[in-house]
N, C-alpha and C positions, 0 to 999 in steps of 0.2 A: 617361671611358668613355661612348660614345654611347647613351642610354636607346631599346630600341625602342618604339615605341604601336602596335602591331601585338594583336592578339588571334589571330592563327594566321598562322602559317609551315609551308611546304611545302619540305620537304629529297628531292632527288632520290633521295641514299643517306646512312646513317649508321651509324657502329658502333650506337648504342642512342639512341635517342631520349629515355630515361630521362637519361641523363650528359649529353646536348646540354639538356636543359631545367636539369638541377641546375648545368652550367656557365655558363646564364645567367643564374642567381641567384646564384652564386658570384660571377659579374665586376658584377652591383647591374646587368646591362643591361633586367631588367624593373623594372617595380613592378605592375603587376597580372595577373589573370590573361590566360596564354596556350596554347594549344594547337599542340603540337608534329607534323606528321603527317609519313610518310615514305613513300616506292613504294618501298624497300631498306633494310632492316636487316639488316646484318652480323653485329653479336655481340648480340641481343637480351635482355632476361636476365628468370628466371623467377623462383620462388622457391626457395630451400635449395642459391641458384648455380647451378639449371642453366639453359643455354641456352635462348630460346626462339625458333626459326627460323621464317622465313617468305621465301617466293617473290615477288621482284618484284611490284608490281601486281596482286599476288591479294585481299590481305588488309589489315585495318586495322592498320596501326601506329601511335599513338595517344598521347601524354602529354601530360597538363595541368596545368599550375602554376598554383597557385593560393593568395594568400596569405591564411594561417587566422591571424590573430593575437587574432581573435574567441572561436576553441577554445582552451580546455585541451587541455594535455596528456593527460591523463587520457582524454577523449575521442577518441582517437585512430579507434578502429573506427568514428566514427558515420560518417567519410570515405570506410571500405568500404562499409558497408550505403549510400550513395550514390551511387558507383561502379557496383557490383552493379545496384542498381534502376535506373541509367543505363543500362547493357547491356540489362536486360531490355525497358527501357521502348524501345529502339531495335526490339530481336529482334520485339517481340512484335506490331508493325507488320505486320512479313512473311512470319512461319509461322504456324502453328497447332500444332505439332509441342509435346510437351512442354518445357518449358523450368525449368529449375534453376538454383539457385545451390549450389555444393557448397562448402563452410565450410574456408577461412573465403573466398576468393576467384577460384573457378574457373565459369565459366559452361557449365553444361553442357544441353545439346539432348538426351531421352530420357539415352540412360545415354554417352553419348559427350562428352566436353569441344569444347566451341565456341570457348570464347578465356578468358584467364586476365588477372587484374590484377595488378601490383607497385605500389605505394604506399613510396613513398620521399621522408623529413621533412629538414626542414632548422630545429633549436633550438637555438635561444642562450639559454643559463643555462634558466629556468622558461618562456621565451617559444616557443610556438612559431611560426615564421615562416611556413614556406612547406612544401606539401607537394605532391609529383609523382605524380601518377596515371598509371598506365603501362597503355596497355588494345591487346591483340593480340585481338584478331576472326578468325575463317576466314568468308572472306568466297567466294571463285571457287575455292580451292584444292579438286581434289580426290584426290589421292594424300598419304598422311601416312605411308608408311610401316609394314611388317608389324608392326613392335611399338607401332605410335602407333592409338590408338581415336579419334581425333580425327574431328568434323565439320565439313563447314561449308555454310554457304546453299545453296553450288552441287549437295551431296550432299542435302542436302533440297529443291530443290524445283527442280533441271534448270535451274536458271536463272542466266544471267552477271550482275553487278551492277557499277554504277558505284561503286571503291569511296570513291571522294573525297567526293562527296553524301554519304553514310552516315555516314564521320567526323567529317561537320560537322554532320553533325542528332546523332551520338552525344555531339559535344562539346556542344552544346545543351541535354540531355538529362541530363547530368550536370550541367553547371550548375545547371540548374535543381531538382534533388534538393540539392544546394549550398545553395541560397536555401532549402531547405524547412526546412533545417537550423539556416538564421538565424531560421528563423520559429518557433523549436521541436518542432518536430513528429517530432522524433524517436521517439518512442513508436509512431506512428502507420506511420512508416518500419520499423520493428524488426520491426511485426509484418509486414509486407508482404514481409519480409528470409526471417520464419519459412515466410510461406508460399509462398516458392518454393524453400526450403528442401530440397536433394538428400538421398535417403533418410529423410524425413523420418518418425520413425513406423516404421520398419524396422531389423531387426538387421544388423549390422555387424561388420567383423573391422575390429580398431586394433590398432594395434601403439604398446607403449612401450617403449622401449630394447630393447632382445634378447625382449620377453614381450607376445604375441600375444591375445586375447581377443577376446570378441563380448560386445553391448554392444546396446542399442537406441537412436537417436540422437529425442529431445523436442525439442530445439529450441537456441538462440544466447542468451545472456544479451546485457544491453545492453553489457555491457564488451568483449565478444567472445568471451568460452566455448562451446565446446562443451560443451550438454548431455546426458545417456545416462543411461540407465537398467537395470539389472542386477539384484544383491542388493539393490545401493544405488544412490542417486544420484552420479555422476561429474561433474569440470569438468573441461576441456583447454583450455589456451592455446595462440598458435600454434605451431606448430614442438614442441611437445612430443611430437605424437604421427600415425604415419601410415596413413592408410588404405588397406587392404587389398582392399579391396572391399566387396559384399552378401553375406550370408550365405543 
């Protein structure tokens, strides 16, 4: 099987750019890191399975492979809090507008979501190998839909963007939070993570299983918790539990 040495491929259209990058570490055709971008995503995917759509040529469709066999397992979240501060460290270039990261993986502009990450690993036995950064952007788009809050560049600030440029400076961007990560600096990173921190300091409705509460969200442990505060102090891991809104 033919190795590519490529660091970025350009796909016209694809079902998900996620499955096109984990197929090329399936078939051994990388070995180092690459970046996947697409002008079409068909079946895009979000998290807890749902779809995540986008318009030709509007927006960033985005995944990077990358192989981590430097990380633990364990550390799995430091790959979002770099992710995350990727996105930001792109956004923040060219608005002014408030900018967020809403916990554990959603980038969101004032109270409106901007673009969302999937992160998806690939371990063998205690190793872990390679892990796919999946990063959608609203980039030109501006119709999301009556029941979608979504933003994007073109809704803040009237302006068309190229959005290939972008994805290469965003995959840059994340790399290099990458590297910061070989150079330890995690700590440093985590707290950068807190303070762009959506709702940060503010009451909130959560929901767990069938039972609903309000809760005030402090801040992200280094493992990836959500943390709140109430009678007592709360932890939430991903998917345990979902956000309802402000209170």
């Amino acid at each position: 099987m033919s190795i590519l040495h490529k660091s970025w491929l350009t796909l016209e259209t694809v079902d998900s750019t996620n499955n096109y990058a984990m197929a090329l570490i399936q078939k051994r055709q990388i070995e180092r890191e690459i970046a996947i971008f697409a002008r079409e995503q068909t079946a895009g995917k979000g998290r807890r399975g749902k779809e995540w759509t986008s318009k030709k040529d509007e927006n960033i469709i985005l995944s990077i492979a990358i192989p981590v066999q430097w990380l633990s397992i364990s550390r799995q979240f430091e790959i979002s809090v770099a992710a995350a501060l990727g996105c930001c460290d792109l956004l923040k270039e060219i608005i002014l507008a408030n900018l967020f990261i809403k916990w554990p993986n959603d980038i969101f502009i004032n109270d409106s979501k901007a673009g969302g990450i999937l992160i998806e690993n690939v371990i063998q036995g205690k190793i872990w190998q390679w892990t796919v950064i999946g990063i959608g952007l609203n980039i030109n788009q501006e119709e999301f839909g009556l029941e979608n809050s979504a933003i994007s560049l073109r809704n803040i600030t009237g302006k068309n963007f190229d959005v290939k440029p972008l994805a290469e400076k965003l995959y840059e961007f994340v790399l290099k939070r990458v590297e910061e990560l070989k150079q330890h600096n995690f700590s440093k990173m985590l707290q950068e993570y807190n303070d762009y921190l959506y709702a940060q300091g503010k009451m909130v409705a959560l929901q767990k299983q069938n039972i609903q509460f309000q809760t005030k969200i402090t801040g992200v442990s280094a493992s990836g918790e959500l943390i709140t505060q109430d009678a007592f102090e709360r932890r939430f891991v991903f998917d345990e539990i979902i956000f309802k809104g402000l209170v």
